[in-house]
VEXDOPA-242564 format. One line per field, with one value per residue (C-alpha): residue number from 0; residue in three letters; x, y negated, z negated. Coordinates in nm, 2 decimals. Example, Ala and Ser with C-alpha at 12.3 -4.5 7.8 and 13.67 -1.06 7.14 Angstrom:
// residues 2
i	c(0/1) $
aa	c(ALA/SER) $
u	c(1.23/1.37) $
v	c(0.45/0.11) $
w	c(-0.78/-0.71) $
//
This chain:
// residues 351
i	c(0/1/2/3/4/5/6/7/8/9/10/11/12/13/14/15/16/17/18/19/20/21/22/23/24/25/26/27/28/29/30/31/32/33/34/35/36/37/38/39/40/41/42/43/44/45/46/47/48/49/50/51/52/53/54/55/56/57/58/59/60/61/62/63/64/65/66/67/68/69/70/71/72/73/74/75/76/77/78/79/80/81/82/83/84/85/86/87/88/89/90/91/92/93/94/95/96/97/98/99/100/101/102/103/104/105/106/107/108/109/110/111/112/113/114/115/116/117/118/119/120/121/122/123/124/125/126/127/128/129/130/131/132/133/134/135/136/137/138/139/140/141/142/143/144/145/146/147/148/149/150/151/152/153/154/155/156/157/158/159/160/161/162/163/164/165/166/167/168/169/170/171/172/173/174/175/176/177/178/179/180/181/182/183/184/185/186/187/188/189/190/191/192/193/194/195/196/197/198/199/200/201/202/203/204/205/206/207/208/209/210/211/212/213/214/215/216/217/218/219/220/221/222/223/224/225/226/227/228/229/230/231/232/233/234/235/236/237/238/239/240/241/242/243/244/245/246/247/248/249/250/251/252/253/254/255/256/257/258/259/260/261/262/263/264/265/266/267/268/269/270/271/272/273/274/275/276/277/278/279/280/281/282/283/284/285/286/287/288/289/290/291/292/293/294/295/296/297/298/299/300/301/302/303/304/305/306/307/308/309/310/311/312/313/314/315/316/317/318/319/320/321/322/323/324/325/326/327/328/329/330/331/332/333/334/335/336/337/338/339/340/341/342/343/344/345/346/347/348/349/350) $
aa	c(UNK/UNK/UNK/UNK/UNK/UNK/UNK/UNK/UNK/UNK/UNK/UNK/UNK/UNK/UNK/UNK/UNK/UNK/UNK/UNK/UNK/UNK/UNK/UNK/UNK/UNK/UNK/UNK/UNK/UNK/UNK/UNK/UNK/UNK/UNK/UNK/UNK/UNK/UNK/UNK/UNK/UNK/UNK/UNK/UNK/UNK/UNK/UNK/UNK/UNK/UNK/UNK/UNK/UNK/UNK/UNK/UNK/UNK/UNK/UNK/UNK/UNK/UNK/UNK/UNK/UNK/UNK/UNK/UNK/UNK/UNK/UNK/UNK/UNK/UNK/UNK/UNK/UNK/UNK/UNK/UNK/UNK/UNK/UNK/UNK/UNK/UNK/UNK/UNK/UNK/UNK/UNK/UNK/UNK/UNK/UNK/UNK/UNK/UNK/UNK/UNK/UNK/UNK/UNK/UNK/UNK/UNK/UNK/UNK/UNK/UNK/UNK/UNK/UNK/UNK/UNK/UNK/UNK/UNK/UNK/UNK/UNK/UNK/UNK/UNK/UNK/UNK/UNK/UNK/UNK/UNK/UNK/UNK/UNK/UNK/UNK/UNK/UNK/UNK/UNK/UNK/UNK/UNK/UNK/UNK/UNK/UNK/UNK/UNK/UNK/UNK/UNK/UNK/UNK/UNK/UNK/UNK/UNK/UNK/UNK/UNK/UNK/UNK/UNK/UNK/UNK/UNK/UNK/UNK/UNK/UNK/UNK/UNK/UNK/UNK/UNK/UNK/UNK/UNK/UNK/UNK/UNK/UNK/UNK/UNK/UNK/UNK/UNK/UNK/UNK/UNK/UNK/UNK/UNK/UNK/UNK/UNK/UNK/UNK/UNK/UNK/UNK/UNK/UNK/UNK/UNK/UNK/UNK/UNK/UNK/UNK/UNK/UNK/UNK/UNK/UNK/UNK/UNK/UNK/UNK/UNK/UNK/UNK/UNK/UNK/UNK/UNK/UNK/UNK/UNK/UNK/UNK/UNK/UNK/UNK/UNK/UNK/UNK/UNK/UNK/UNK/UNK/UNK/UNK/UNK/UNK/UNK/UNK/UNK/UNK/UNK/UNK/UNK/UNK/UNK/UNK/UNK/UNK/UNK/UNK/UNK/UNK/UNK/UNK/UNK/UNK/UNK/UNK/UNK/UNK/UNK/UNK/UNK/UNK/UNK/UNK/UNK/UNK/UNK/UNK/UNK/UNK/UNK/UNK/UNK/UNK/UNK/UNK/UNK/UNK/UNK/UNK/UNK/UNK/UNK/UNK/UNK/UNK/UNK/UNK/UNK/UNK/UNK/UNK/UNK/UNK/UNK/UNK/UNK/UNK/UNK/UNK/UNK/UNK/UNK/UNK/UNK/UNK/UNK/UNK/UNK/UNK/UNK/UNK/UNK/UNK/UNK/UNK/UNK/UNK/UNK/UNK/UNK/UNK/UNK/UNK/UNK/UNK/UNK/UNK/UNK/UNK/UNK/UNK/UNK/UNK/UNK/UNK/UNK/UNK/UNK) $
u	c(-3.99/-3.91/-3.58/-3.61/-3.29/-3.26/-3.19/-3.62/-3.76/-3.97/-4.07/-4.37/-4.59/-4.97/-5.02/-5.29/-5.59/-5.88/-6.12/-5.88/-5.86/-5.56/-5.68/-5.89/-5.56/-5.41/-5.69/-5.67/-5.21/-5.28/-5.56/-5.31/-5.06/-5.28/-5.25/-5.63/-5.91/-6.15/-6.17/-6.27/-6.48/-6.50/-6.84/-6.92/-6.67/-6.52/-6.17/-5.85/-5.71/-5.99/-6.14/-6.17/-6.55/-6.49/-6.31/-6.59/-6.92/-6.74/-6.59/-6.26/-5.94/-5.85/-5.55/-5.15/-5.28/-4.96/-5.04/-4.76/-4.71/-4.50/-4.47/-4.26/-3.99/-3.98/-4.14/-4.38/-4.43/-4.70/-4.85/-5.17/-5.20/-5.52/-5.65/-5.79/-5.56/-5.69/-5.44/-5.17/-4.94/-4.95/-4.85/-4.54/-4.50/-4.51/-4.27/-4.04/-3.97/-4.07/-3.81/-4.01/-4.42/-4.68/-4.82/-5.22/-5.41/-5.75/-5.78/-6.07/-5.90/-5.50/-5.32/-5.58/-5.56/-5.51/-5.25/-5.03/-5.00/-4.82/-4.63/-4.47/-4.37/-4.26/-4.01/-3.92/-3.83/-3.70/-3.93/-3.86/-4.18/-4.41/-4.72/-5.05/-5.36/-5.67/-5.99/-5.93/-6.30/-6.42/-6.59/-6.37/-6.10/-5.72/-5.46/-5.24/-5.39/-5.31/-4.93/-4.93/-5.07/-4.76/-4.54/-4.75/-4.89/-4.61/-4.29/-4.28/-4.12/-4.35/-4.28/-4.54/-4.43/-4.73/-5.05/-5.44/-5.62/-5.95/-6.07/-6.39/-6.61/-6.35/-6.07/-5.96/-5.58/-5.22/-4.98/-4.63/-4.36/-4.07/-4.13/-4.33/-4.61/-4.99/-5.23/-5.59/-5.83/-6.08/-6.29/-6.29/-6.23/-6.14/-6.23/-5.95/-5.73/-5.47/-5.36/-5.06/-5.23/-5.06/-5.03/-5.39/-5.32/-5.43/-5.19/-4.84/-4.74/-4.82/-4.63/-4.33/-4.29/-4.38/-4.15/-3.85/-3.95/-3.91/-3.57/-3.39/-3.51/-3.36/-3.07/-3.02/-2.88/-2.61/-2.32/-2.30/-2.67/-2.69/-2.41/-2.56/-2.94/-2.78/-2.58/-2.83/-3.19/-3.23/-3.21/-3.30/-3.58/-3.33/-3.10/-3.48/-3.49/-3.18/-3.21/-3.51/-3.40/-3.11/-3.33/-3.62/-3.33/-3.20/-3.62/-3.55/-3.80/-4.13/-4.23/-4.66/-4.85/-5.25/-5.50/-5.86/-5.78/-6.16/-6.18/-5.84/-5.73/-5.37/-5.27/-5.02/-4.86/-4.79/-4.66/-4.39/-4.28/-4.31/-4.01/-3.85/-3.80/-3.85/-3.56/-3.47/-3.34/-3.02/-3.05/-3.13/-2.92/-2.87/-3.02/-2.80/-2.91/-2.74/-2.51/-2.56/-2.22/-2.28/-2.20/-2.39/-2.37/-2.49/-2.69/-2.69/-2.93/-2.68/-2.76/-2.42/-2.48/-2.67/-3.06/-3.15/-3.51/-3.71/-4.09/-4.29/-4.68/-4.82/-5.14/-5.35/-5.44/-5.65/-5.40/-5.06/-5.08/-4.94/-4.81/-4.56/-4.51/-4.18/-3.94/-3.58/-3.35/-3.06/-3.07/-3.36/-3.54/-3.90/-4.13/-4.23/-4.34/-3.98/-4.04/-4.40/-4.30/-3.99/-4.24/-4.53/-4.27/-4.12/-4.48/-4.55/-4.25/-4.33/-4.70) $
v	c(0.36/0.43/0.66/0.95/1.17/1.51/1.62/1.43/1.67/1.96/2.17/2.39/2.63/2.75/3.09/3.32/3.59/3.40/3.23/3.18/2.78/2.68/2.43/2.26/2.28/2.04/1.81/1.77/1.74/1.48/1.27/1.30/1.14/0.86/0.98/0.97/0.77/1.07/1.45/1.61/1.93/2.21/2.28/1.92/1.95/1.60/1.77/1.58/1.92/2.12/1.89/2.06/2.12/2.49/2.47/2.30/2.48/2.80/2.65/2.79/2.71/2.81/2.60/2.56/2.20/1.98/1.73/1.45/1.31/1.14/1.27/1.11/1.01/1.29/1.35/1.65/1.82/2.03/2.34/2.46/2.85/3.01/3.27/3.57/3.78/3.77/3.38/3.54/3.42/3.07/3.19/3.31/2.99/2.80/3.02/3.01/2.66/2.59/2.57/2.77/2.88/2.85/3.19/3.15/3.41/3.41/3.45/3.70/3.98/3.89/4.06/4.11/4.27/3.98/3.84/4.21/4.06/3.77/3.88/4.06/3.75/3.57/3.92/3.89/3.48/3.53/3.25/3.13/3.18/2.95/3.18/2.97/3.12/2.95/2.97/3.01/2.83/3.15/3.47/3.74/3.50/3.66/3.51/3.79/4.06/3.84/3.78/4.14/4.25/4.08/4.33/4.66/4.56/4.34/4.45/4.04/3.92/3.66/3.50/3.26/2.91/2.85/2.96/2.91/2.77/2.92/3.09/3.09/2.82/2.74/2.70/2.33/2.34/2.48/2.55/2.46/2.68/2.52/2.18/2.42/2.17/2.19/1.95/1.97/1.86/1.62/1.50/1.71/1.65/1.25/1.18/1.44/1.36/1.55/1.47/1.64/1.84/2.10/2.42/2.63/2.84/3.15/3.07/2.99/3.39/3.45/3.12/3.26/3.56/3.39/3.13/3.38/3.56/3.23/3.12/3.53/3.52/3.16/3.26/3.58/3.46/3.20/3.34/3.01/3.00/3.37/3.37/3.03/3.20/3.55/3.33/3.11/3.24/2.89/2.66/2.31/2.20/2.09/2.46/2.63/2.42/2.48/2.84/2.83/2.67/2.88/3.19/3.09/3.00/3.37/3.49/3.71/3.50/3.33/3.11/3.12/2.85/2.87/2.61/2.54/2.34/2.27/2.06/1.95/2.12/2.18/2.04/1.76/1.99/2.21/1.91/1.83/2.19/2.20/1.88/1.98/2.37/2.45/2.39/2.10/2.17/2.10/2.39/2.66/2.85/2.69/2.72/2.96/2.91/2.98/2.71/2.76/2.94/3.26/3.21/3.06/2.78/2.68/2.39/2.18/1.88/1.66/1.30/1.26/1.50/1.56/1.57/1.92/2.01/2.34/2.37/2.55/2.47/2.25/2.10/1.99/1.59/1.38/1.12/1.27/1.60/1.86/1.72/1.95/1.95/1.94/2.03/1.83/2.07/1.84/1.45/1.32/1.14/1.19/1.24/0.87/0.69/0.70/1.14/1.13/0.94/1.18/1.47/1.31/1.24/1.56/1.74/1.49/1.59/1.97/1.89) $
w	c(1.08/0.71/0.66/0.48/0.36/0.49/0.14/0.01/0.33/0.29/0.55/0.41/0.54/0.45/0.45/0.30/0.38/0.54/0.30/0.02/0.03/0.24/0.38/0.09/-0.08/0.25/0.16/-0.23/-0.15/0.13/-0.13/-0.42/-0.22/-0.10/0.24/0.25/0.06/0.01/-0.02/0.29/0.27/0.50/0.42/0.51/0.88/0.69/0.65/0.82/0.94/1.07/1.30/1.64/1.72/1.69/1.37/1.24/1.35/1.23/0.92/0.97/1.06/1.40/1.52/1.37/1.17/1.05/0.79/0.67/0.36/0.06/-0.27/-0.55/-0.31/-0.07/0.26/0.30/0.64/0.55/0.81/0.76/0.97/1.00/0.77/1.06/1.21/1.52/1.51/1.35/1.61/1.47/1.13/1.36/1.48/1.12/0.97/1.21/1.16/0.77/0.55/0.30/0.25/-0.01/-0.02/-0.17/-0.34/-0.42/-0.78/-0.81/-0.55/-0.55/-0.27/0.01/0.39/0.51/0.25/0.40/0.73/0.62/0.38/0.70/0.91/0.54/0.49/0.91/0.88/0.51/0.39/0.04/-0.13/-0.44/-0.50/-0.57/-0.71/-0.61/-0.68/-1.04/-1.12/-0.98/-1.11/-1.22/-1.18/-1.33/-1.29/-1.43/-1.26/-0.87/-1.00/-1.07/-0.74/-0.58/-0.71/-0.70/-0.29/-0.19/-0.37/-0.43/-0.76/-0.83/-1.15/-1.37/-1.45/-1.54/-1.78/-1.63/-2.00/-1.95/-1.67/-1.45/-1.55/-1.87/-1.64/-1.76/-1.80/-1.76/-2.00/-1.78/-1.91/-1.75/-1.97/-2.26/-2.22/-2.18/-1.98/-2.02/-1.68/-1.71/-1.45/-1.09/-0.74/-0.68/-1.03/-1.15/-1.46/-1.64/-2.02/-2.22/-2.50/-2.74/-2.61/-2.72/-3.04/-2.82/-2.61/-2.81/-2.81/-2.48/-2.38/-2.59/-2.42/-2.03/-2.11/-2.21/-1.89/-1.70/-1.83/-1.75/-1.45/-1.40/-1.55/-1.31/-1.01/-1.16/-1.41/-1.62/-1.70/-1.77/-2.01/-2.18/-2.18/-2.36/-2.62/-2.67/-2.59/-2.37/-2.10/-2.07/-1.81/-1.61/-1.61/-1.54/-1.24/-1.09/-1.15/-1.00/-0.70/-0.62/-0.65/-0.43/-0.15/-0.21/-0.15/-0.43/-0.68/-0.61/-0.86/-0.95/-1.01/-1.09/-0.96/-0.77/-0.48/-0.43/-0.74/-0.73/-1.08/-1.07/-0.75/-0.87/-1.04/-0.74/-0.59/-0.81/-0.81/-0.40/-0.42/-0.74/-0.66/-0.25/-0.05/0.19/0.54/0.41/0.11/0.37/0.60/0.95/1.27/1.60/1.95/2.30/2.35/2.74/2.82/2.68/2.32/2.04/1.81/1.48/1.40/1.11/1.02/0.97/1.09/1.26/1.52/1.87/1.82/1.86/1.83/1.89/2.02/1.81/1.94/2.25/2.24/2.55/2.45/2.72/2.75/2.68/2.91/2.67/2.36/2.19/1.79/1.77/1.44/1.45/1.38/1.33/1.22/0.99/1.29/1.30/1.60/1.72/2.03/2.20/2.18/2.29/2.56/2.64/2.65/2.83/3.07/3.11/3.15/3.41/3.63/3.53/3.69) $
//
């Protein structure tokens, strides 16, 4: 079983009002990363995380999914919730052990009913947030308008890092204004290729003025990189980054990104944001529990110590009895054949 550093995990959660592409984005992250050979649609009942029969004569997610995958070096433990509130409890149960959430917006409504709910368990677990608006080959699609919505319905200081080019049916590039560079689409879906153009002449001022935006509120929550940003007007990529970082850990900045999962515009580039910016178990603040004698202890996910893991879903498998999806709290084990067989076992003896 490969080894993977506590410090290249991320823990990250789905989360969005039904309908808004959650789980076509899981498909497109999971073919990017060669963890599939195809594109699975949900139209088509072909995708790798909605594939209970129910899930796919209805053409919704219905269960807690969890996809696993690699991504320049890091491992990517990926939760997939359901959209309806009526299953709201498994959003519950994804945020309680991700280590952060992509929060999705459709880019033609922004902050919806259903996008209200969650924003209530993200606040209760103190989720660090990346906003992604979808859909933005849609009608009426605006990006500004759905980062905007996050501040007047949610009270959410979302942030662009990035610029849609075109929207709609001209959607066909982003202008990333951490690295002040612009990549044009070509091709869509598994055909899907990106190519560093100059930033669109429509575009430069706006990218000024997003980019500026971008490096203050970088800056804010570190007194070096404040007092180099006012002396200086900059920060390097790097700087951004970290700024970034440490603000997204403090849930008091979430980063926005623009793409269209369906056609797999954008969705690399989420990717390297989701490793370079979201926090490792590691980054965030540790785990307390009962330590069975009437006090509590704090746990770490440091490799060193005791395995300590928490249940957050059981399923009911034909061979296994019920299967629990377990998180490791502390070491950087993952769940193999030796755990299966510890649960099996212990829901044999529990009947």
């Amino acid at each position: 079983m490969k080894e993977i550093p506590t410090a290249h995990i991320r823990n990250v959660a789905l989360v969005a009002h039904h309908g808004v592409g959650k789980t076509s984005l899981a498909e497109a992250m999971l073919f990017n990363a060669k963890a599939t050979t195809r594109l699975g649609r949900i139209a088509d009942g072909t995708t790798m995380l909605d594939h209970a029969a129910d899930e796919v004569a209805r053409q919704m997610t219905i269960d807690l999914g969890l996809a696993q995958f690699e991504w320049e070096g890091h491992k990517i433990n990926l939760l997939d919730t359901p959209g309806y509130p009526d299953f709201v409890g498994d959003v519950y149960s994804a945020l309680r052990v991700a280590d952060a959430a992509l929060l999705m917006l459709r880019a033609s409504a922004g902050v919806e009913v259903g996008t209200e709910v969650v924003w209530e368990v993200l606040k209760q677990e103190k989720n660090p947030i990346l906003v992604i608006v979808n859909m933005m080959d849609k009608e009426h699609a605006d990006f500004d308008a759905s980062v905007k919505s996050c501040h007047d319905r949610l009270g959410l200081n979302a942030v662009a890092v990035q610029l849609p080019i075109g929207s709609a049916e001209t959607f066909n590039g982003i202008v990333d204004l951490i690295e002040h560079k612009a990549w044009r689409f070509t091709g869509k879906g598994m055909e899907e290729k990106s190519e560093e153009i100059p930033i669109p002449d429509d575009l430069k001022d706006k990218a000024a003025a997003a980019r500026a935006t971008l490096m203050e509120e970088a800056a804010t929550g570190d007194e070096a990189l404040m007092e180099k940003f006012l002396s200086t007007g900059e920060l390097t990529v790097e700087e951004i980054r970290k700024g970034l970082c440490e603000r997204v850990v403090m849930c008091d900045l979430a980063p926005a990104f623009c793409c269209s999962a369906y056609h797999n515009l954008g969705v690399k580039e989420v990717l390297n944001e989701v490793v370079d910016v979201l926090p490792s178990p590691l980054d965030v603040h540790p785990q307390t529990g009962d330590d069975g004698n009437g006090g509590s202890i704090e746990v770490r996910p440091e490799a060193a110590d005791p395995i300590a893991a928490t249940v957050f879903k059981t399923l009911a498998e034909a061979h296994l009895g019920e299967l629990s999806l377990i998180r490791l709290w502390s070491g950087h084990l993952e769940p193999g054949k030796e755990l299966v067989n510890t649960v099996r076992n212990r829901s044999e003896k529990l009947g």
